[in-house]
N, C-alpha and C positions, 0 to 999 in steps of 0.2 A: 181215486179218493184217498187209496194209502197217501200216493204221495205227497198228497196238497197237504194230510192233515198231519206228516213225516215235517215238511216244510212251515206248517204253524208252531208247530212245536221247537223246531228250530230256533227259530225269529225269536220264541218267546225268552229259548233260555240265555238267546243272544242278547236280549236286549236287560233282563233281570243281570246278566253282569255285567252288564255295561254301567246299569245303574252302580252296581254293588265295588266295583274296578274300574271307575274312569280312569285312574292314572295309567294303570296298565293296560292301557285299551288305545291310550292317543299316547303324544306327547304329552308334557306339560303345557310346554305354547298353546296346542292347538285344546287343550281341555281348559283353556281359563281363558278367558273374555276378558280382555285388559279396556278397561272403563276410565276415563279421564273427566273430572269434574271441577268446580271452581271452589273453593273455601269459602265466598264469599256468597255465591250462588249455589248452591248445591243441586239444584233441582237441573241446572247444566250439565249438559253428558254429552261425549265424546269418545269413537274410538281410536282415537290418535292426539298427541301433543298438539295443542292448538292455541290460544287465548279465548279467554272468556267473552261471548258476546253480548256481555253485559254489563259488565266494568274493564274487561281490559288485561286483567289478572292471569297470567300463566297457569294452562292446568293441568293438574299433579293427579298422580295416580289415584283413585276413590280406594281407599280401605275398608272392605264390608267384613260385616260381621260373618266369622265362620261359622255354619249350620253344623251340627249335628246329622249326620248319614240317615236315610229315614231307617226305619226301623227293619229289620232282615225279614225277611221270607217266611212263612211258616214252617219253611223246610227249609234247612241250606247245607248244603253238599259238604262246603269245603271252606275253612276259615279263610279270611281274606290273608294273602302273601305281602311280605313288608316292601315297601316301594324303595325300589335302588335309586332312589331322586338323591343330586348332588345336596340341598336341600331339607329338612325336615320338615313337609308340609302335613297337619293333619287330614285325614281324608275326609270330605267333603265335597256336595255336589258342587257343579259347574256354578262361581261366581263371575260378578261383574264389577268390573272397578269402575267407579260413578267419580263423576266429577262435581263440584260443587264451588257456590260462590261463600265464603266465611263472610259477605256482610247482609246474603240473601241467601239462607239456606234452604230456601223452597229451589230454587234455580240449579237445576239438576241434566249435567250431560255425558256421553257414554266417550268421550274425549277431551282435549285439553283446548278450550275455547276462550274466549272472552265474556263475560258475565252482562246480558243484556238490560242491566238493567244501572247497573254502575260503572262496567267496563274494566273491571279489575278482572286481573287472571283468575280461570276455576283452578283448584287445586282438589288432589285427591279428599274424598269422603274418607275420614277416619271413624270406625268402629272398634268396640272388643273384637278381639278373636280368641277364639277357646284358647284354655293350658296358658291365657298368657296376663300377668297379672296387668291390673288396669293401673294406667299409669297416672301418677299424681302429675299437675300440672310442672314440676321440678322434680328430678329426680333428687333423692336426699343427700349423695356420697358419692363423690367421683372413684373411677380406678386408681386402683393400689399397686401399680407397676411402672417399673423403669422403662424409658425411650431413648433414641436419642435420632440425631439427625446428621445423615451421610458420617455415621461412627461418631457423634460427637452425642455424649449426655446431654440430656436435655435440659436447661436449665430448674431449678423449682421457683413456682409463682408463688405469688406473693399474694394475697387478698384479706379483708379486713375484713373482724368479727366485731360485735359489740362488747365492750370493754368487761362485762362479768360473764361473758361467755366460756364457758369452760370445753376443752376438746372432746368430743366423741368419738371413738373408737366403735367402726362398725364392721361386719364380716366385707371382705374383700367383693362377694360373689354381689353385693348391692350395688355396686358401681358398677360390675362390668355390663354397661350397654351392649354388649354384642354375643352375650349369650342368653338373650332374649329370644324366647322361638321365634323364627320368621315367618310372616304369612305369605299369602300369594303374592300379596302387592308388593311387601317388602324384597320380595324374589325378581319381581319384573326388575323395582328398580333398584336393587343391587344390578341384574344384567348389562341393566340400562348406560351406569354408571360405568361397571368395568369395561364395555363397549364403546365407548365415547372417550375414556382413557386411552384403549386401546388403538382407534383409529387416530386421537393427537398424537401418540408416539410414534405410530406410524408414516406421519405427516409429517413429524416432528426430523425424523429421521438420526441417524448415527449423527452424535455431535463430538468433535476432536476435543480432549484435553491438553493444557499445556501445563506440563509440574514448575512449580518457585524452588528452583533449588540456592534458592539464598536464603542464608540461615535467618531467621528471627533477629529482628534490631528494633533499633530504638526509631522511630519516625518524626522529626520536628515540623512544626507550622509554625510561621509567626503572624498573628492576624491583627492587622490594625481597623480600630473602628473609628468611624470619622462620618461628621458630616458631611452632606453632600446636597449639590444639586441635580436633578433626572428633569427629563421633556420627553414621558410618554405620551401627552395627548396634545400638543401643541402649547403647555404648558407648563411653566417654569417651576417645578414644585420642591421640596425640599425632603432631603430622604437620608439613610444611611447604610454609607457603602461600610466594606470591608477587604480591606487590599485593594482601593478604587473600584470595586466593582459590586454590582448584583445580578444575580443574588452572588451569595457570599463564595468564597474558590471551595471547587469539588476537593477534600480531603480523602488518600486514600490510603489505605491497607490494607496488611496479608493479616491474615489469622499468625497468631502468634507472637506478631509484633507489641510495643510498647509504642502507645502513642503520646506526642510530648508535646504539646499545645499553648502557644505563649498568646494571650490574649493583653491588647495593649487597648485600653479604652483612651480615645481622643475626643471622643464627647464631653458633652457642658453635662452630664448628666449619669448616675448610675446606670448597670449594664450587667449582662450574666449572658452563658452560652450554657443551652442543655440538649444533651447529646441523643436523641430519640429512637427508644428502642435497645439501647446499649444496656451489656449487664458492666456495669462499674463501682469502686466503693463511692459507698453512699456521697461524699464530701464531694466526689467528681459530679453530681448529678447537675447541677447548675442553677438549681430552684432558690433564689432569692429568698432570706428570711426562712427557708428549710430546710436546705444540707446547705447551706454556705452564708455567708452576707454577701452584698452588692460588690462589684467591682465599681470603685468611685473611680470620678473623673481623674487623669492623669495615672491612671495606676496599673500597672503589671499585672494578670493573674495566671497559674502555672496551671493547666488541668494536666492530671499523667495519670493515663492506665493503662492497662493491659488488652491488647486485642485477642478476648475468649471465642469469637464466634467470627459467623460471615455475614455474607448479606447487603443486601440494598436500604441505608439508611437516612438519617437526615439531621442537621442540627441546626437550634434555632435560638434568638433571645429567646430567654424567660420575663426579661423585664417590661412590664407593662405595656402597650400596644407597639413595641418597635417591630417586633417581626412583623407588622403590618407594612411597615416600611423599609424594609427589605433585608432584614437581618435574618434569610433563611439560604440552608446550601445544603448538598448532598454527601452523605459520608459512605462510602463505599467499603467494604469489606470481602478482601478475595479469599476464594477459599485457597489452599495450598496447590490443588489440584483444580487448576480452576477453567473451565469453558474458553475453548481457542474459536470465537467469533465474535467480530465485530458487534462493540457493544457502547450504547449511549445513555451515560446518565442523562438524566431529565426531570426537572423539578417543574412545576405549573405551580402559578401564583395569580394572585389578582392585583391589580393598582388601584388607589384611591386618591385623587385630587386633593379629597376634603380631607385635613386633618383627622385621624385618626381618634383621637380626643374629642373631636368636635362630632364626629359619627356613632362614636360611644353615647356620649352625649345626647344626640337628637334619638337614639332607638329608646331612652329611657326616657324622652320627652314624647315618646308616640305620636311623636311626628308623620305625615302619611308618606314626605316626601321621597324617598325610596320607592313608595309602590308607584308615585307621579311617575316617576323618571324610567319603571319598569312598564307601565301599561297594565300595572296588574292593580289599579283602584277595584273592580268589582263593584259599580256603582251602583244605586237605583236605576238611574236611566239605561245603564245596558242591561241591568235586571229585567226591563219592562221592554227595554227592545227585542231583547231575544229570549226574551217568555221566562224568563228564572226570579220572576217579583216573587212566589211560595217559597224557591229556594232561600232567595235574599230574606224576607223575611225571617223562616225559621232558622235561619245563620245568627241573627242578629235577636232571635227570642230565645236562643241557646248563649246570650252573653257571647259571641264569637266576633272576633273581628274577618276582617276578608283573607281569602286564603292566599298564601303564600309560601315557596318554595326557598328562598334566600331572606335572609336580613336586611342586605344592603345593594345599594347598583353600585357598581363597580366601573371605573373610567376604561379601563384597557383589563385585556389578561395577558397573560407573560409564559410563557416556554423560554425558563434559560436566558430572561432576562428579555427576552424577547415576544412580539406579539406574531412574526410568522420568521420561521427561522430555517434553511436550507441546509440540507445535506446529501450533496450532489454523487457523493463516492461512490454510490453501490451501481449494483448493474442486474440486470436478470438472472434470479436465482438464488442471488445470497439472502441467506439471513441473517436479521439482525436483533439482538437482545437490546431492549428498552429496560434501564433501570429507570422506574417511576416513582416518584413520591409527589403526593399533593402539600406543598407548601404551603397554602392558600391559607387565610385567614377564618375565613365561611363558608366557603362555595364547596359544593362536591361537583368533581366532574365525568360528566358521562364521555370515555374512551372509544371511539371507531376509528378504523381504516379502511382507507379505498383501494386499498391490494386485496384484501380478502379479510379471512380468519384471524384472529387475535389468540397467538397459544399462551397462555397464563402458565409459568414455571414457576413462581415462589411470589408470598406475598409476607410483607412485614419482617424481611430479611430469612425468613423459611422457607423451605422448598415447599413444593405442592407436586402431587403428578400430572403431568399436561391436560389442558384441558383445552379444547377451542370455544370460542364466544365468540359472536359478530361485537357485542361491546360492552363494556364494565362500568361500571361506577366505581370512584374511588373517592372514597371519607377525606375530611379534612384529615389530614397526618398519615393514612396510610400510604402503605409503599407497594409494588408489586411488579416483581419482572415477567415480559413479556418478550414473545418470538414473533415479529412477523414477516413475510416473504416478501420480495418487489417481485414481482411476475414476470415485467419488459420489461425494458430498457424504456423509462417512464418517470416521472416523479409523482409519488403516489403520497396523500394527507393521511398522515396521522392525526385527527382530530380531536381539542380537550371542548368540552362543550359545557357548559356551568348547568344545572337542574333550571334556572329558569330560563333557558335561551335567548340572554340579552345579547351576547359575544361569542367570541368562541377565539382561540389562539390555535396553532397548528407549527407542526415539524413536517415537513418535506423531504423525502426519501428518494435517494438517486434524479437522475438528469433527462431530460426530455421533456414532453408533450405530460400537461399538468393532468393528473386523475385527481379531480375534489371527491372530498367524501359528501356524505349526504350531508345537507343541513337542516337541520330540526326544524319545527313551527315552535312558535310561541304555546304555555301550556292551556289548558282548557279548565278554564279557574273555576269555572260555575258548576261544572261536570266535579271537579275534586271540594268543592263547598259542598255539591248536595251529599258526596259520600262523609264527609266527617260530619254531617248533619246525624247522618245515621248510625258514626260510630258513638259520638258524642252526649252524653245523658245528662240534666237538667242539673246537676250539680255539678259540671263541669269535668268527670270522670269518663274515660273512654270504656266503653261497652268490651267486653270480653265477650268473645261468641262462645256459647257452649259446645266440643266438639273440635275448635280450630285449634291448631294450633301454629300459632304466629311466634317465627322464629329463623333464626339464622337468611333473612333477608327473601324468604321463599314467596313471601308475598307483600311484593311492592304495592303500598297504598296506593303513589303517586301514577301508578300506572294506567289510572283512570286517564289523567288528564296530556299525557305523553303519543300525540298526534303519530307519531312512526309508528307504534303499538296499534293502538284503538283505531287509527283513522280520525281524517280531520273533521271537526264538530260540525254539527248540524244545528242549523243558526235559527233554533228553534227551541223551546223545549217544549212546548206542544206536540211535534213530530218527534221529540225522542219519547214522550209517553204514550204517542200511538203506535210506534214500533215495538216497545216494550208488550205490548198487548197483545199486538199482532204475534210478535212471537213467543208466548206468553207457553201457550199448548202445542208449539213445532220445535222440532228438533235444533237442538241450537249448533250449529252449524254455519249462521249468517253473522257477519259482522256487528259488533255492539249497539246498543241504542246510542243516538246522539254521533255515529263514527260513519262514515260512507265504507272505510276499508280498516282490515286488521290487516299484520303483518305476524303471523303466528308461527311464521319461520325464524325469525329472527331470535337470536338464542343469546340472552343477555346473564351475564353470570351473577350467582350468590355465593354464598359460602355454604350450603345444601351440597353444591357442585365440587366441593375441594378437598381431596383426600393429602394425608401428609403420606410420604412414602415409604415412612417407619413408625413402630410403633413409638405412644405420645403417652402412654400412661404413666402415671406418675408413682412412685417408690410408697413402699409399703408407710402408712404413719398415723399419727393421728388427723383426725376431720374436724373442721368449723363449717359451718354454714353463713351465711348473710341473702339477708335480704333491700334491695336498694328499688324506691320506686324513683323514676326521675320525672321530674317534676314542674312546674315552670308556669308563669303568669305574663302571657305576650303581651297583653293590653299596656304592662306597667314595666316589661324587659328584664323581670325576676327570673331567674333560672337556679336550679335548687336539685338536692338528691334529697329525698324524704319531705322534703318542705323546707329544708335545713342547706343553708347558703355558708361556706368554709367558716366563715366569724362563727357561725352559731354552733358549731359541731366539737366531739370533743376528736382528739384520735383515738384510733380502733387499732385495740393490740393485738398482734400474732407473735408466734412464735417461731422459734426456727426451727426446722424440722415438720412441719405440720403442713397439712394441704388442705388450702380453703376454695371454696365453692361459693360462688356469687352469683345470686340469682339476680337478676335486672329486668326489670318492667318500664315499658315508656308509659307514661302517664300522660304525658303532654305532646300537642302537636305537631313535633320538630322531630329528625331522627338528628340523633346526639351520637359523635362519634368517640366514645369512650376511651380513654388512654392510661394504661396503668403505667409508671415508672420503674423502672430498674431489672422488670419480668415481662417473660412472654405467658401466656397464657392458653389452656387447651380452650376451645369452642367446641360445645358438644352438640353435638348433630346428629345424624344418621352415618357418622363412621365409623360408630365404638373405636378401637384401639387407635384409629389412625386418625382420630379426630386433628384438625388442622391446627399449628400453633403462630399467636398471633401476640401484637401488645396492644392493638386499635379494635375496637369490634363498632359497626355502624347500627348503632337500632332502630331502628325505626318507630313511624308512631304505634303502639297498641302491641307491641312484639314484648315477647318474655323469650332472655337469652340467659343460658348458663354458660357459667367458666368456673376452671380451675388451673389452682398452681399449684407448686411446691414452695414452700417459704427457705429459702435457702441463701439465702443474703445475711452478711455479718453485722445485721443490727444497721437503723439508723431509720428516717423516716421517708416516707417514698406514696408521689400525688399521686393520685387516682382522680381524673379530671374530664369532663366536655374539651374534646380540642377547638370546640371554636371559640375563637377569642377572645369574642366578647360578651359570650357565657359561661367560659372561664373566669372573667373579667367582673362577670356577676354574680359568682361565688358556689357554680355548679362543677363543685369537688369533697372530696373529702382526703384525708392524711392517714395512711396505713403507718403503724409503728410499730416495730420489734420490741418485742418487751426482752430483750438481751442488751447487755451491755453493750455498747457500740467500740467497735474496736477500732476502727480508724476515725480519730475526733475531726468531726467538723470547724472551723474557725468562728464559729458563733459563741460566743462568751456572756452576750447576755440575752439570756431565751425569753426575758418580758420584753426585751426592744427588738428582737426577729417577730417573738407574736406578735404585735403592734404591726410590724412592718407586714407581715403576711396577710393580716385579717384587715388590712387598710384600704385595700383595693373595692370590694363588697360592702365598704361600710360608707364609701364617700359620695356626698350628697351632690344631684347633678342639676344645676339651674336648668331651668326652661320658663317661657311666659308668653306673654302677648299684649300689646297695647296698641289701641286704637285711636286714631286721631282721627275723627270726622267732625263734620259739621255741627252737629248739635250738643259735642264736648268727646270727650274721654273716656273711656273705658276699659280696664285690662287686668292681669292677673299674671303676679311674679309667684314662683316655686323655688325652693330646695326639695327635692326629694331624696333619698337613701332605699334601700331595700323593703324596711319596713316602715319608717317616719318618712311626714309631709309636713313642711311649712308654707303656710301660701298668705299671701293676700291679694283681696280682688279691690277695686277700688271705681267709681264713677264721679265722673267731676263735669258736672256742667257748666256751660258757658252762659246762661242765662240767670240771674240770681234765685230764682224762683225754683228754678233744678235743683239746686243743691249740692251738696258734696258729701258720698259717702264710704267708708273704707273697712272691711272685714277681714280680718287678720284668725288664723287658724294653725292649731300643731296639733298634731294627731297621729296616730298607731295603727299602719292596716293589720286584718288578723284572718287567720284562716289562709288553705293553701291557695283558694282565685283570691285573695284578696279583695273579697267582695265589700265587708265592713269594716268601716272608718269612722272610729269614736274621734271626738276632738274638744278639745277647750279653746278658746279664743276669745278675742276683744272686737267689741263692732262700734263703731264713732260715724254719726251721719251728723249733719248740720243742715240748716233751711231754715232760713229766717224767714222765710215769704208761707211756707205752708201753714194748711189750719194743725193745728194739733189735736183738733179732736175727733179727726178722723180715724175710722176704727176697722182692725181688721176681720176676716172672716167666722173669728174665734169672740168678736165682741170686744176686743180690747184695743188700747191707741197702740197704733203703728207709726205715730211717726211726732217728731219732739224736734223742739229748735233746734236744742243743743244736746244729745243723747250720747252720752255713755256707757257701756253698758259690758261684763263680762257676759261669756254665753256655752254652753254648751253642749256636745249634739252629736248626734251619730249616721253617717251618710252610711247607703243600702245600695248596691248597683242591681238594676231588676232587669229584666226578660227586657230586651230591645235596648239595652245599655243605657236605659235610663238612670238620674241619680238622683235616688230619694233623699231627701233630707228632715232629719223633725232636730228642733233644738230651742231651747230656750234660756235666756238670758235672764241675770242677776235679778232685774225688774221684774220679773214673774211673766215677761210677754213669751207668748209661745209661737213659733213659725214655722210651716210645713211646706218644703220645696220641692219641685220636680224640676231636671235640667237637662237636655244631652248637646253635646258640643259634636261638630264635626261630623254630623249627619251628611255621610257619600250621596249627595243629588245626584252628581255629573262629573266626568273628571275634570278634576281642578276645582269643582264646586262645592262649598261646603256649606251646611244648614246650622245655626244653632239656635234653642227653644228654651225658654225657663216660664216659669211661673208659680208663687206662692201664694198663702195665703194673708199678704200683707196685700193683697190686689195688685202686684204688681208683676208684670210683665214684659218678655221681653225676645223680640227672634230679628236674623237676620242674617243676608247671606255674606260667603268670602270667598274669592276667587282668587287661587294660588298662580302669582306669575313665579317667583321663583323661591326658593327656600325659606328668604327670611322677608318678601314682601309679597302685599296681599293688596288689592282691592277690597273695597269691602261696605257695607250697607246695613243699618238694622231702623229696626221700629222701638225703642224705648216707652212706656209707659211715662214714664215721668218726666222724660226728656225731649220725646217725641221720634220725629224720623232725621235722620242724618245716612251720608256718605262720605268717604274718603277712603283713606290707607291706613291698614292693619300689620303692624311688625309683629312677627314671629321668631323666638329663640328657642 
């Protein structure tokens, strides 16, 4: 009996310090429960890296709230001893890192899953955790310390304030992100991280250097630009080379060098080269109408600077959509000391058939036929065939049009000027460096190889510490080098893959028996509708989840609809809401709703994942903050920062010397690949000191990213823009300016005709219409539109006298950021000799006169279902209340349109799109009656 009751007493005092001392009792590993959950889902958990089975979403380690120790003993012996943990974790029972979905935060799992109910990755549950102050959605003040990279200083960024902004001055210890206590999760995935470093370099292996010992010189180019003709798709289209070729010759240099660049324009047409990513005086930057004037036809221009840095870069027109047609090439920068292995620059671009002008053009005429030619209409009729008519509807009662990944179809893609391009040299075992830049216009594209691993070593001309990824995305404009191995003796795909998986281009690595890499499915549009249904709130503003935080690329919206991820759709959404139920109350563990298979191996890189290899902090100084929401109106092809499109903005002064912090919020449904000039930039993340530096950052939709710079440039003005083109094009930028003298003068002499010229491109008004020729008369409707003004008129002309003839002419102002309401003034003229006149409308008044003249005017409403309300009245006191919607998706290729007012008249009928600008087509007129024929479209 002694001993049993020697042995209770034991146990007890074992277990009371066990409670009191877990650290010192276990490991840390084995005393924390590492929980993986979705951001989107929260109620998903996971005890291992996985995808969410329920959107699809990668998930992140859960962050719980740290408890307080329960309360001690009534007696207690001996004060608790301080933990020799590498770490300073407060002491706390045993947690669990939970995983969560950020667009369903019920959706809760103890591992990194896919989120069943959307398919987005779960990401870690963020909580408080004691001692650790709660963080604002932004932090206020970057770090106040010098960096620099491989011994070179690190440039100071550059970032714009509002113009009566005055500098703040705050204690150093407010920016530094990395003397924040760490919690447990912060622990795992710090491990996690330098673990996965570790094993790339390991992979990576010893790499030979080879020293430049030629001294620093001057470097000349002579670059002739010319038109040209190209036959990428069986077709004779017109483009422009430089030095006969495209894309334009790799230019290259050492660190050190002077580069001397003679640009000879042979075009019918102005011209400019900007050199992307590069630190130079302001006048070299090549921005048309803002450090420079145009280069006119026939004319010499001398670009000369100094090569400060190293790096994988790229230079492009500035001028107007040319670098759509092929005015892009790769500028390389070696370091002195520079890597002895085989190395390939590589530029990826898209082609377009259709003039470029003329594609500008039709995305601001909201045209569908991009989405005809991609398959991604998102019809009613595939709504109802495969169970998504709730989805489709609430898309379309949210004012949203059908989802989409890309702007434009694209004819071919190009690698290097090419669509599949061979490089037979290598053999088993060598590696090779990819210098990459996306040239492209709009596409982002997704990067795999079918040798293995992709090791990422610098991106945006920066180092990074290795890291491996099966594959990447890379932003329009950015750059990123990369290592990969050939295995055998084999020719292994390098793959560019665009986000909507219409094409795809490829490099070919060494000789043999061909290894393709994987090829994608088409994406799962209904499945990525129903999620921005649910990011998206009735006034057009995306939902911020309380708790998530969306940032530096951690959680890819699109990842719902990305069939290698989620698995291929299930042709139902019937059975994706009976799976969602089914596994509503089990452990999530099983593939997504709507997915037959995940692939939660598969390790696709963010910038979460990218440490620099030096510190990046920036020199002690004063602080500005900004704030920029980006913003944008697809229906109508407006793209904006704050609401505010470059014509409308003023520029934003810094100073030099000072470091500005820019906080960014996507507002709209496109990720915008951000591009400042003349600066790199920190991205702040989870690296503190060694946050990554960049001059591209990719946001995504619903993400808030921070940066900062040091303003350290000698004065002049410098863009901050969307690098895609043709929302660059539409005026989503703004102009950073030194409020110091500018010391090396630009050759701009008169800055009312560079304004002019600058703010020209956002301000010009783009026709579009449509006219009908059928059987029972005429019918159609010419536009100019601009950013903010409409001019339109619609017009019907019967063929029967008794029809009549009538014609309504309108100008008018949208306002607000959807551009929902459209006041207007106009003239309306109808004629009918044959009608009664003293027919009367709804309202009790005549509607309709022989000979009617009449000023009018009125203000149109766009309502839930893209209906367009109209009330307006004209000089004569008549009053008329309209309902309209045009281009109602039946079917692909089939379009519906409906009106009717209260003048009793009425009017629907269908259009079947055979090719861009002709149309079948049919309607029922009221007045006119029923007719068929052919419908033009511009």
């Amino acid at each position: 009996m002694n001993k049993l009751l020697l042995l209770v007493i034991v146990l007890f005092f074992q277990q009371g310090l066990y409670a009191e001392y877990p650290v010192h009792l276990h490991s840390l590993s084995a005393s924390m429960q590492v929980v993986y959950t979705c951001p989107m889902h929260p109620e998903v958990k996971s005890g291992k890296p996985g995808n969410c089975p329920k959107c699809g979403m990668k998930l992140v380690l859960q962050k719980t709230k740290a408890v307080k120790p329960p309360a001690p003993a009534p007696v207690k012996t001996a004060p608790m001893p301080k933990a020799a943990s590498p770490v300073k974790i407060a002491p706390a029972p045993q947690s669990a890192v939970v995983y969560t979905c950020p667009m369903h935060p019920e959706v809760k799992s103890n591992k990194p899953e896919n989120c069943p109910k959307c398919g987005m990755k779960l990401v870690v549950q963020k909580s408080a955790a004691p001692k650790r102050a709660t963080p604002s959605p932004v932090k206020k003040t970057p770090p106040a310390k010098k960096g620099n990279m491989d011994g070179m200083t690190m440039p100071a960024k550059k970032e714009s304030t509002p113009v009566k902004a005055e500098p703040v001055s705050e204690p150093a210890e407010n920016h530094q992100e990395h003397e924040m206590p760490m919690t447990e999760t912060d622990t795992v995935e710090a491990a996690e991280e330098i673990d996965a470093i570790q094993i790339a370099k390991a992979n990576l292996g010893p790499v030979k250097t080879i020293s430049n010992k030629t001294p620093p010189r001057t470097v000349r180019y002579d670059l002739y630009i010319a038109d040209t003709m190209v036959n990428f798709t069986g077709k004779p289209k017109r483009a422009i080379a430089v030095n006969g070729q495209i894309p334009m010759p790799t230019l290259t240099f050492t660190e050190g060098d002077t580069a001397e660049i003679y640009v000879h324009n042979r075009l019918k047409e102005e011209t400019s080269l900007h050199w992307h990513g590069l630190f130079l005086p302001n006048k070299m930057d090549g921005v048309p109408y803002l450090t420079q004037m145009p280069i006119k036809p026939g004319a010499t221009y001398v670009y000369k600077f100094p090569i400060i840095q190293h790096g994988t870069h790229w230079y492009h027109s500035h001028s107007g959509l040319q670098e759509q047609l092929g005015m892009y090439g790769s500028f390389i920068m070696n370091k002195r000391e520079e890597w002895d292995i085989p190395t390939i620059p590589v530029i990826i671009s898209e082609w377009l058939d259709m003039k470029p002008d003329e594609a500008h053009r039709s995305l601001h005429a909201a045209t569908d036929w991009f989405a005809v030619r991609k398959g991604a209409e998102q019809t009613y009729l595939e709504a109802i065939k495969l169970g998504w008519f709730k989805t489709k509807v609430k898309n379309e009662w949210k004012r949203m049009n059908a989802m989409d990944l890309t702007d434009i179809y694209y004819d071919s893609l190009l690698i290097n000027g090419r669509n599949q391009i061979h490089q037979p040299q290598f053999k088993a075992g060598d590696k090779v460096r990819l210098r990459i830049a996306n040239g492209g216009a709009s596409d982002y594209f997704w990067l795999s190889y079918s040798g293995g691993k992709i090791t990422v070593v610098a991106t945006d001309g920066n180092d990074v510490e290795p890291i491996e990824v099966d594959r990447l995305i890379i932003a329009v404009s950015e750059t990123y080098d990369v290592v990969v191995t050939i295995p055998e003796n084999k020719s292994y795909e390098f793959l560019a893959t665009p986000e909507d998986r219409t094409k795809f281009t490829s490099l070919w690595l060494g000789s043999g028996e061909k290894v393709p890499a994987v090829r994608w499915n088409r994406p799962k549009y209904f499945l990525g509708m129903r999620m921005m249904n649910d990011m998206m709130d009735m006034n057009g503003n995306l939902i911020e989840m309380e708790g998530m935080e969306m940032k530096n690329q951690v959680m890819d919206m699109n990842t719902v609809m990305y069939p290698e991820i989620t698995g291929e759709e299930i042709r139902s959404a019937k059975k994706v809401e009976g799976m969602e139920k089914r596994r509503a109350g089990k452990k999530q563990t099983t593939p997504m709703a709507g997915m037959d298979e995940t692939n939660s191996d598969m390790v696709s890189l963010s910038y979460e994942m990218l440490r620099a290899p030096e510190k990046t902090t920036l020199p002690v100084g004063p602080w500005r903050e900004i704030k920029f929401d980006l913003t944008g109106n697809m229906n109508r092809y407006v793209w904006s920062i704050d609401n505010k499109v470059v014509s409308e903005s003023d520029k934003i002064l810094i100073r030099k010397g000072e470091n500005v912090r820019i906080i960014l919020f996507n507002n709209s449904m496109m990720r915008h690949p951000m591009h400042l000039h003349g600066h790199d930039f920190r991205l702040l993340g989870g690296q503190g000191e060694n946050a990554i530096m960049k001059n591209v950052i990719d946001i995504m939709p619903m993400e808030r990213d921070t940066i900062e710079f040091n303003a350290n440039e000698r004065g002049g003005d410098w863009f901050f823009h969307c690098h895609i083109l043709y929302h660059m094009m539409s005026g989503m930028g703004k102009v950073f300016s030194y409020d110091n003298p500018l010391v090396d003068k630009t050759d701009i002499t008169n800055p009312k005709v560079a304004k002019r010229g600058l703010n020209s491109e956002d301000r010009k008004f783009h026709a579009m219409g449509s006219v009908g020729l059928e059987s029972n008369g005429s019918d159609g409707e010419f536009m100019l539109a601009s950013t903010r003004f409409k001019l339109s008129t619609e017009w019907r002309l019967g063929l029967d006298a008794m029809h009549g003839n009538e014609s309504e002419t309108n100008f008018g102002r949208y306002l607000g950021r959807n551009q929902w309401i459209f006041p207007f003034i106009g003239f309306d003229y109808h004629r009918n000799t044959m009608r009664n006149e003293g027919e009367k409308n709804m309202f009790g008044q005549i509607s309709n006169q022989t000979n009617r003249k009449a000023f009018v005017a009125g203000i149109q409403y766009t309502l839930p279902m893209l209906f367009i309300a109209e009330q307006r009245i004209d000089s004569k006191g008549k009053l008329r209340f309209q309902l309209s919607r045009e281009d109602i998706p039946v079917a692909p290729r089939l379009r519906l349109n409906i009106s009717g007012n209260t003048d009793k008249e009425y009017t629907t009928g269908l259009r079947y799109i055979v090719t861009k600008y002709f149309n079948l087509s049919t309607h029922y007129d009221s007045d006119m009656g029923f007719g068929g024929g052919l419908t033009l479209t511009y």
